[in-house]
PASEBA-1860 file (N, C-alpha, C; in nm, 3 decimals):
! residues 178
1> XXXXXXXX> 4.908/9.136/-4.150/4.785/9.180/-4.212/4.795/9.166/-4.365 ~ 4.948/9.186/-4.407/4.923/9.190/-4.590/4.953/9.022/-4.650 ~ 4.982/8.966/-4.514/5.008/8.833/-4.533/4.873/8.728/-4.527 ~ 4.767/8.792/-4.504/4.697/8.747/-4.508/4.595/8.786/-4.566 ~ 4.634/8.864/-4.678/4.534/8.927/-4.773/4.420/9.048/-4.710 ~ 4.496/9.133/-4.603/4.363/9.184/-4.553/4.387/9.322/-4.575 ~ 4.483/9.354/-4.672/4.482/9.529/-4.725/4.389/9.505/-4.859 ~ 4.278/9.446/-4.854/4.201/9.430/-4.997/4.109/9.588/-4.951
9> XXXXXXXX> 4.071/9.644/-5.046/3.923/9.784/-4.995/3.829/9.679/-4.966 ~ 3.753/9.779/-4.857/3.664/9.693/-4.864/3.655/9.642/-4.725 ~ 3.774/9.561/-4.664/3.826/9.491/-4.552/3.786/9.557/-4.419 ~ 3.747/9.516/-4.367/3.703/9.556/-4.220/3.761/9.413/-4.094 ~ 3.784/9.435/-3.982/3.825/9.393/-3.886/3.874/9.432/-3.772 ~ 3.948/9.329/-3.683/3.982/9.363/-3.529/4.113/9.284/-3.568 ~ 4.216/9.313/-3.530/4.362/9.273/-3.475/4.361/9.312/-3.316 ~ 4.416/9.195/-3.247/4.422/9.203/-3.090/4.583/9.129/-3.066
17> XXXXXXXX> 4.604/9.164/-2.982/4.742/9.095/-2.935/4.721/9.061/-2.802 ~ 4.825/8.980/-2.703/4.786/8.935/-2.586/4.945/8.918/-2.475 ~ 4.945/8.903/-2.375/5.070/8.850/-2.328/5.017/8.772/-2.234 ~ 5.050/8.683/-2.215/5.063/8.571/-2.082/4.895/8.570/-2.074 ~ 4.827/8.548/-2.223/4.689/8.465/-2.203/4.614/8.595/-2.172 ~ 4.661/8.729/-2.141/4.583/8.889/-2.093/4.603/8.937/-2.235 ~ 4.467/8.964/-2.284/4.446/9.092/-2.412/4.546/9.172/-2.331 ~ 4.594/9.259/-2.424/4.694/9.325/-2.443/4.602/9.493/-2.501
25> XXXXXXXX> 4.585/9.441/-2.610/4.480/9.530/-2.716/4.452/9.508/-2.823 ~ 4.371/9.600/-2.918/4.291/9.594/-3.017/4.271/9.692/-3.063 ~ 4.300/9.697/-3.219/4.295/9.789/-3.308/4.193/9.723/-3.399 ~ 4.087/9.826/-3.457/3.988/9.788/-3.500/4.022/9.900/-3.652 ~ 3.997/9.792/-3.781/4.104/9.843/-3.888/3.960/9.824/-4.025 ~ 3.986/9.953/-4.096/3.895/9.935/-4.210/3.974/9.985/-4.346 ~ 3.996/9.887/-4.413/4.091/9.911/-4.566/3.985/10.026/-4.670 ~ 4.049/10.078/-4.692/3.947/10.179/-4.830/4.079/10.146/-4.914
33> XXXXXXXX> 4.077/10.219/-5.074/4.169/10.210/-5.159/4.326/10.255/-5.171 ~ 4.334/10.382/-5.099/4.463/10.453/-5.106/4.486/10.443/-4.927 ~ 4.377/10.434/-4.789/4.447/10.435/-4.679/4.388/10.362/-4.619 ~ 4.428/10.326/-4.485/4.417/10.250/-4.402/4.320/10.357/-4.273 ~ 4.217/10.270/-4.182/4.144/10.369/-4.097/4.195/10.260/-3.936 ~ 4.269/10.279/-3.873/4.283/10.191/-3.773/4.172/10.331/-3.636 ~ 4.139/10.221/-3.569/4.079/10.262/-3.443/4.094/10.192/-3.281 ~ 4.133/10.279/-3.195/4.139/10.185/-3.094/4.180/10.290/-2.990
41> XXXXXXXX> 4.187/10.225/-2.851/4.216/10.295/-2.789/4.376/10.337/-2.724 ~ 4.409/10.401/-2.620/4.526/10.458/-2.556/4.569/10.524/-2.483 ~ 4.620/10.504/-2.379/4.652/10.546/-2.290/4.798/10.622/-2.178 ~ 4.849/10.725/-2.126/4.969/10.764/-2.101/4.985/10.688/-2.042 ~ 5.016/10.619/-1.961/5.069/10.555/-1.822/5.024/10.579/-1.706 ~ 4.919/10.528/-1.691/4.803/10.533/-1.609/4.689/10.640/-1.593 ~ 4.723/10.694/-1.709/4.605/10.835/-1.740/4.464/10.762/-1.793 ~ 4.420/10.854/-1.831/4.283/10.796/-1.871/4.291/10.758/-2.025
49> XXXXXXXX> 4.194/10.668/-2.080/4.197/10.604/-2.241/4.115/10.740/-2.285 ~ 4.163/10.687/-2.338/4.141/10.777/-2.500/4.101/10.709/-2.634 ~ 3.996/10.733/-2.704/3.990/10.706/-2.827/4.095/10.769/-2.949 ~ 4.152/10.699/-3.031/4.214/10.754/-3.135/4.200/10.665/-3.273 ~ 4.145/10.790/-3.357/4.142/10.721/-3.519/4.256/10.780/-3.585 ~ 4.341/10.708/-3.656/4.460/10.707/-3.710/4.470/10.693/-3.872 ~ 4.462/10.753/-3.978/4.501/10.737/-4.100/4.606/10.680/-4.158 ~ 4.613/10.572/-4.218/4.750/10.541/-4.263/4.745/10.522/-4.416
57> XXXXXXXX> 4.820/10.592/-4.468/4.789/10.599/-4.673/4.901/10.491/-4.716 ~ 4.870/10.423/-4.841/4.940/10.344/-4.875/5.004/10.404/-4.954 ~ 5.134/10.335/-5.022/5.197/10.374/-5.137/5.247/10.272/-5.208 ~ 5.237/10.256/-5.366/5.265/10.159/-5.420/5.420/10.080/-5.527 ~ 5.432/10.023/-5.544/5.548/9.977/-5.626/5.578/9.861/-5.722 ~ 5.562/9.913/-5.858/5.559/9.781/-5.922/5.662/9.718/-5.868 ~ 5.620/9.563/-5.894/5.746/9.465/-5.938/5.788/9.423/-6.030 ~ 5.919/9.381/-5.995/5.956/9.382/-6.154/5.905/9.235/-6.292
65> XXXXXXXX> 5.793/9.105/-6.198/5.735/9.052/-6.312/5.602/9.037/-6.298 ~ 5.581/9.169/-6.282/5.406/9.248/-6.293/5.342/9.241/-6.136 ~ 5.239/9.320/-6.138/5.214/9.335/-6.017/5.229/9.476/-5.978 ~ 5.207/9.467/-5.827/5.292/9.574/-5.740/5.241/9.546/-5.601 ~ 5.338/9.642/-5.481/5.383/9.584/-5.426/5.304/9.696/-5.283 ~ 5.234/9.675/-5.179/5.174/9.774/-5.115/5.256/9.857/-5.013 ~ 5.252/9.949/-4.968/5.328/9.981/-4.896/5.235/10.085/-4.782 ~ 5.287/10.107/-4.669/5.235/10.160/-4.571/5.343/10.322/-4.522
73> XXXXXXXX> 5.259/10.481/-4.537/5.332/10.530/-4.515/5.337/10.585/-4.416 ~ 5.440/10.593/-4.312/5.472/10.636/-4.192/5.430/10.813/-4.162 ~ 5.325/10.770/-4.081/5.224/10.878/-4.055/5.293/11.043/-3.975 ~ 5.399/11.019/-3.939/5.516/11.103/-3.916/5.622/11.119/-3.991 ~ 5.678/11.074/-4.030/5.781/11.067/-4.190/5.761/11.064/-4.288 ~ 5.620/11.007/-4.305/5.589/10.949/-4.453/5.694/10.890/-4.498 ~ 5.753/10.779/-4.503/5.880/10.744/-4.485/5.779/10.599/-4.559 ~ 5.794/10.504/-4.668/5.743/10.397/-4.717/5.818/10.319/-4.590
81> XXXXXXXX> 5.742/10.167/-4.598/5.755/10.135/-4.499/5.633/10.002/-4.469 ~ 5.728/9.857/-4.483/5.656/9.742/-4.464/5.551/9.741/-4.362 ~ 5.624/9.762/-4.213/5.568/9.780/-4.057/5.550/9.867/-4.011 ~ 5.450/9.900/-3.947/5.413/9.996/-3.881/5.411/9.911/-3.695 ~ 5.501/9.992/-3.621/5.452/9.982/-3.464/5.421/10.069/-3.401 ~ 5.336/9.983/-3.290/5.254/10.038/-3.199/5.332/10.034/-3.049 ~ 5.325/10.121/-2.993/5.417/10.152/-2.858/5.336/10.163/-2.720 ~ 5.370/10.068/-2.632/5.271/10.084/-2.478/5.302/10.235/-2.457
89> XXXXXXXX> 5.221/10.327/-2.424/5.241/10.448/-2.336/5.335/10.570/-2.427 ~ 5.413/10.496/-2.482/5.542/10.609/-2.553/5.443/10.691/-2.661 ~ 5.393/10.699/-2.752/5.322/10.718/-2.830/5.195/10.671/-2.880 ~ 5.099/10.768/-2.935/4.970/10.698/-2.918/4.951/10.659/-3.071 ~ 5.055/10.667/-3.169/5.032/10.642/-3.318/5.155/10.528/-3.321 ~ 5.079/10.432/-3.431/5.170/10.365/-3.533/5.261/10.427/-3.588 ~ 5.389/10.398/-3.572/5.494/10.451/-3.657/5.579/10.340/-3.738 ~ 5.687/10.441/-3.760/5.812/10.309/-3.805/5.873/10.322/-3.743
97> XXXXXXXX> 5.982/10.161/-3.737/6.046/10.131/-3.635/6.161/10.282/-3.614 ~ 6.154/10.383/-3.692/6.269/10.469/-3.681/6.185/10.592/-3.628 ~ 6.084/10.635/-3.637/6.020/10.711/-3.540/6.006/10.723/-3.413 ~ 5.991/10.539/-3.396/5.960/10.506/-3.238/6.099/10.494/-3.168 ~ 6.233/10.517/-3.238/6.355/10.490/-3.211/6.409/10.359/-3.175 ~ 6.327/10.273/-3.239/6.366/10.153/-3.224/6.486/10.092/-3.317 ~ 6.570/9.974/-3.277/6.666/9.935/-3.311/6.611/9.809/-3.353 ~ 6.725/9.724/-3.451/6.715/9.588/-3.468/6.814/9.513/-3.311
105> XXXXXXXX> 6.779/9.424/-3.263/6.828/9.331/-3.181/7.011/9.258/-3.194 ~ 7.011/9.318/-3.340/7.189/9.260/-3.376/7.232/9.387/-3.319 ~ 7.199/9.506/-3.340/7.253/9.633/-3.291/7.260/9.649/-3.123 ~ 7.217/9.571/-3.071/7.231/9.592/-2.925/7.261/9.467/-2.873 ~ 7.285/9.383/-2.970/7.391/9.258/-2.871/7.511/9.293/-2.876 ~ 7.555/9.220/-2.744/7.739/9.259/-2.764/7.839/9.212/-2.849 ~ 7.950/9.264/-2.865/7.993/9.227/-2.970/8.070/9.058/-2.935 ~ 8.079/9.029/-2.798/8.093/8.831/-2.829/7.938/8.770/-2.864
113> XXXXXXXX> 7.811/8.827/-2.863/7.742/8.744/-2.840/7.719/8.743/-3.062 ~ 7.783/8.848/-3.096/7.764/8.864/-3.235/7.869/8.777/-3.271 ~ 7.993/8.772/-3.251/8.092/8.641/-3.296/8.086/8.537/-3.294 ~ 8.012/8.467/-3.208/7.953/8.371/-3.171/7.843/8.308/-3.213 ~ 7.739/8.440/-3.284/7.662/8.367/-3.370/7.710/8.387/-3.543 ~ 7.772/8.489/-3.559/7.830/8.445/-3.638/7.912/8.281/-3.682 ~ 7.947/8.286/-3.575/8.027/8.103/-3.621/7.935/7.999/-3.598 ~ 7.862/8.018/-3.538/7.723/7.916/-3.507/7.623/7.895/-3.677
121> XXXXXXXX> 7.649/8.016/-3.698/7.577/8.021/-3.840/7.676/7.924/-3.935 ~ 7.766/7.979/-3.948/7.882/7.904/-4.030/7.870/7.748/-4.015 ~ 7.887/7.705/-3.862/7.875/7.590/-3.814/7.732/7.495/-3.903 ~ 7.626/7.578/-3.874/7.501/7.529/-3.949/7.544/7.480/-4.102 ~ 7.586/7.553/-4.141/7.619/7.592/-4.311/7.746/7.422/-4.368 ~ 7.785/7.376/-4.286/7.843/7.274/-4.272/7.767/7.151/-4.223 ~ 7.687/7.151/-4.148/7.629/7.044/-4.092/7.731/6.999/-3.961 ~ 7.705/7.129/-3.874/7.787/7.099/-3.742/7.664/7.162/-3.638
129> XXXXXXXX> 7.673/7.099/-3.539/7.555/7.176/-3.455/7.627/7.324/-3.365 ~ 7.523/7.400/-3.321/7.598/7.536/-3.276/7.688/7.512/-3.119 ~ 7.753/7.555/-3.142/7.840/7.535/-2.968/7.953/7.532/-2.964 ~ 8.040/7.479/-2.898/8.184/7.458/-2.888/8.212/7.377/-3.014 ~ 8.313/7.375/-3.091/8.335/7.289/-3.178/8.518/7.220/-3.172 ~ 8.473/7.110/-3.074/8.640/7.060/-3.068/8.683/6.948/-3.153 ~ 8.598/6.977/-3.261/8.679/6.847/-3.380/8.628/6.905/-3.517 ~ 8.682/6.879/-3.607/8.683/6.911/-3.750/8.646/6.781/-3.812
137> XXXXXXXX> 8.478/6.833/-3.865/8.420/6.752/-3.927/8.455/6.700/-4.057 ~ 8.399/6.591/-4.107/8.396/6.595/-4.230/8.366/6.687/-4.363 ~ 8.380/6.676/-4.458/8.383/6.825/-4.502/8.208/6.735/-4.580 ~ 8.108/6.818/-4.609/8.001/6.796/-4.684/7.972/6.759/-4.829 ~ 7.907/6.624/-4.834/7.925/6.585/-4.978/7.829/6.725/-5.111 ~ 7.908/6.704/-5.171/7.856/6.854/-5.266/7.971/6.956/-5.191 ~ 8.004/6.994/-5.141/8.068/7.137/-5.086/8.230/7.137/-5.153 ~ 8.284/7.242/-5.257/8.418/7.221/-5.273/8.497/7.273/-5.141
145> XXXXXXXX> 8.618/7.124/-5.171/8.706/7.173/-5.072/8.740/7.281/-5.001 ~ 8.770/7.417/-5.132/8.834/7.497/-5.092/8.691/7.592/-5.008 ~ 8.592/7.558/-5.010/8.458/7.631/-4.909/8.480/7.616/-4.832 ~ 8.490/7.441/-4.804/8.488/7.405/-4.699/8.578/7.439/-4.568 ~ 8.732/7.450/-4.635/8.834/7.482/-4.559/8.822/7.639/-4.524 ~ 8.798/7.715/-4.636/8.760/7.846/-4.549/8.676/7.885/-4.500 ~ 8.547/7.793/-4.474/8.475/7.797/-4.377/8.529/7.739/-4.231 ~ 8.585/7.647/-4.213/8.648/7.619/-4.098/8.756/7.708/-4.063
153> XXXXXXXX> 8.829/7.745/-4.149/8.881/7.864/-4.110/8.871/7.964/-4.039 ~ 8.740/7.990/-4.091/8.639/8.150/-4.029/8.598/8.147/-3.927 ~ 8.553/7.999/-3.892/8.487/7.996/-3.755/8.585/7.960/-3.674 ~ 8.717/7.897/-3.718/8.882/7.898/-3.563/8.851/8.048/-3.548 ~ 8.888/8.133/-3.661/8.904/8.295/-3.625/8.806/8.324/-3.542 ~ 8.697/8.305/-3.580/8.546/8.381/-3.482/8.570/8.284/-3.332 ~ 8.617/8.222/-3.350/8.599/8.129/-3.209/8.710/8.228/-3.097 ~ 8.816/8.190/-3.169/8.930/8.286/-3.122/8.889/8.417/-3.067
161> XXXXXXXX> 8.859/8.487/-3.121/8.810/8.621/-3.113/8.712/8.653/-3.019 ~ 8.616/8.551/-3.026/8.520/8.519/-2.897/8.569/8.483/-2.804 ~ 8.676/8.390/-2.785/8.707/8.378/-2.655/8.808/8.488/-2.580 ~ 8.895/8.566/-2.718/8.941/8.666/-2.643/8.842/8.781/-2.573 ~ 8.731/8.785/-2.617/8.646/8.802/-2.543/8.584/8.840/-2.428 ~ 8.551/8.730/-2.388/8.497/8.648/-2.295/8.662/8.696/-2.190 ~ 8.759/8.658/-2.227/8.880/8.629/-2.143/8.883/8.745/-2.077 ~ 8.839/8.882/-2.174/8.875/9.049/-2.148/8.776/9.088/-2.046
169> XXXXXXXX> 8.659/8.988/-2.061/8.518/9.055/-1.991/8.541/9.006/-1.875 ~ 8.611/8.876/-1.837/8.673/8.868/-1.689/8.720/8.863/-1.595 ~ 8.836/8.934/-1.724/8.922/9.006/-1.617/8.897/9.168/-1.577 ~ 8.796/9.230/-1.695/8.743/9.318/-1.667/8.669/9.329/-1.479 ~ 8.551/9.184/-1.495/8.509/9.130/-1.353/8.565/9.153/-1.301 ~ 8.673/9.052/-1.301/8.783/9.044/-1.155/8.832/9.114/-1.083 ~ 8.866/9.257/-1.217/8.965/9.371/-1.178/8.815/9.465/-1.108 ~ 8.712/9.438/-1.089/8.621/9.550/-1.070/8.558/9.531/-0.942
177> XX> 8.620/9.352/-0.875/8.600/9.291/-0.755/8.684/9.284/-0.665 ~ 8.780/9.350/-0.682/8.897/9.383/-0.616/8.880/9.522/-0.559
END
């Protein structure tokens, strides 16, 4: 919404979302100067809808080469705050992702699937594609040596480490199929 210029006063509209081609829903949103007026409906989990109008106040922040910068405050925390989400059934307000107890996605991968992209990243950063890597490339024109080598470095270690891994998780299996 701020990416597309639509916290101007003034602003009126509909935001809808969808899954598999099915509306999903729709929040029907009117900008004034200091808050936000979202409207729409909601429901417990198979209870009946409900209308709900929701206030959301902004808060502001210069930058540092002029300007400033909008911010959205979390209608339970008041907590500043880029995003605001919306939750099927769990709650009938926009929050932040720390209200709704939500996590980032690095926090709940496991820890090989994090080593692994860790070195995949590295791999990128060289001009190697992500995956197994059974040869040592050329090193990149522009890149000093000594980057280069401790970048290949980092990713034997992360590789290593990943596969001890992987090795622990099946014998973990094995021992749990017995």
């Amino acid at each position: 919404m701020k990416r597309q210029n639509g916290l101007i006063p003034g602003t009126i509209g509909t935001m809808s979302w969808s899954s598999h081609r099915n509306e999903r829903g729709a929040v029907h949103f009117e900008v004034h100067k200091k808050w936000l007026t979202l409207k729409y409906q909601h429901r417990e989990r198979g209870g009946a809808w409900e209308d709900v109008e929701q206030v959301v106040y902004f808060d502001q922040t210069p930058c540092n080469y002029g300007g400033h910068r909008k911010w959205f405050l979390c209608s339970k925390c008041e907590k500043r705050v880029e995003i605001l989400y919306g939750m099927d059934g769990a709650n009938k307000y926009f929050l932040c992702r720390e209200c709704h107890g939500l996590t980032y996605a690095s926090c709940n991968a496991h820890q090989t699937k994090r080593i692994f992209t860790k070195a995949n990243r590295l791999k990128l950063k060289i001009g190697v594609e992500p995956g197994i890597m059974d040869f040592i490339p050329e090193k990149p024109k522009g890149m000093h040596r000594s980057t280069f080598d401790n970048i290949i470095h980092e990713i034997q270690r992360l590789e290593y480490l990943g596969d001890q891994a992987v090795v622990k998780k099946w014998e973990k299996a094995c021992n749990l199929l017995r």
